[in-house]
Residue, then its C-alpha position, 0 to 999 in steps of 0.5 A: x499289416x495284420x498280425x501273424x500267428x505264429x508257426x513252429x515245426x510240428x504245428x498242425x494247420x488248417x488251409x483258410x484260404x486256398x484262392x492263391x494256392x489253387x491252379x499253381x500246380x501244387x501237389x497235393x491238391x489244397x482245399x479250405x479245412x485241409x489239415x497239414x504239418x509245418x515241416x519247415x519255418x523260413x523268415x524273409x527280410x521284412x520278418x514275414x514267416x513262410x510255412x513248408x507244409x510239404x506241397x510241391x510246386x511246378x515253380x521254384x520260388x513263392x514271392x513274399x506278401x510284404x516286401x515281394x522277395x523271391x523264397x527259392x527252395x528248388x521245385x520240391x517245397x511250395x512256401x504258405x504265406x500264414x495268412x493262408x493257415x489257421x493252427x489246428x490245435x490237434 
């Protein structure tokens, strides 16, 4: 497993991979470069981070890369694995 970088509330992140992100439904739309801020940091079991950027999803739960746990958060938020996110630095 790679090494994540770490994620706090307030960080700005970049979308580095959009692949998984598109055709889920997701609002607002999510394109590579695309610049967000972590609204929320939740840790599954296996200690993996999951990012709330504040996109809303059709589907109510995002499963975990690492030990597939189901994150269920009710349909308004749409958990980012990091490996998907790049700190901005701005």
């Amino acid at each position: 497993m790679e090494k994540q970088e770490k994620f706090e509330v307030g960080d700005s992140v970049i979308i580095n991979n959009d692949k998984p992100l598109r055709g889920n439904e997701i609002a607002p739309p999510v394109t590579v470069g695309q610049r967000f801020e972590v609204k929320e940091v939740l840790t599954c079991k296996c200690g993996s981070k999951h990012v709330d950027l504040g996109l809303k999803s059709k589907v109510n739960w995002v499963t975990c890369f690492e030990c597939a746990e189901n994150l269920p958060r009710g349909s308004e938020i749409h958990w980012c694995h990091p490996s998907r996110l790049t700190k901005s630095g701005i």
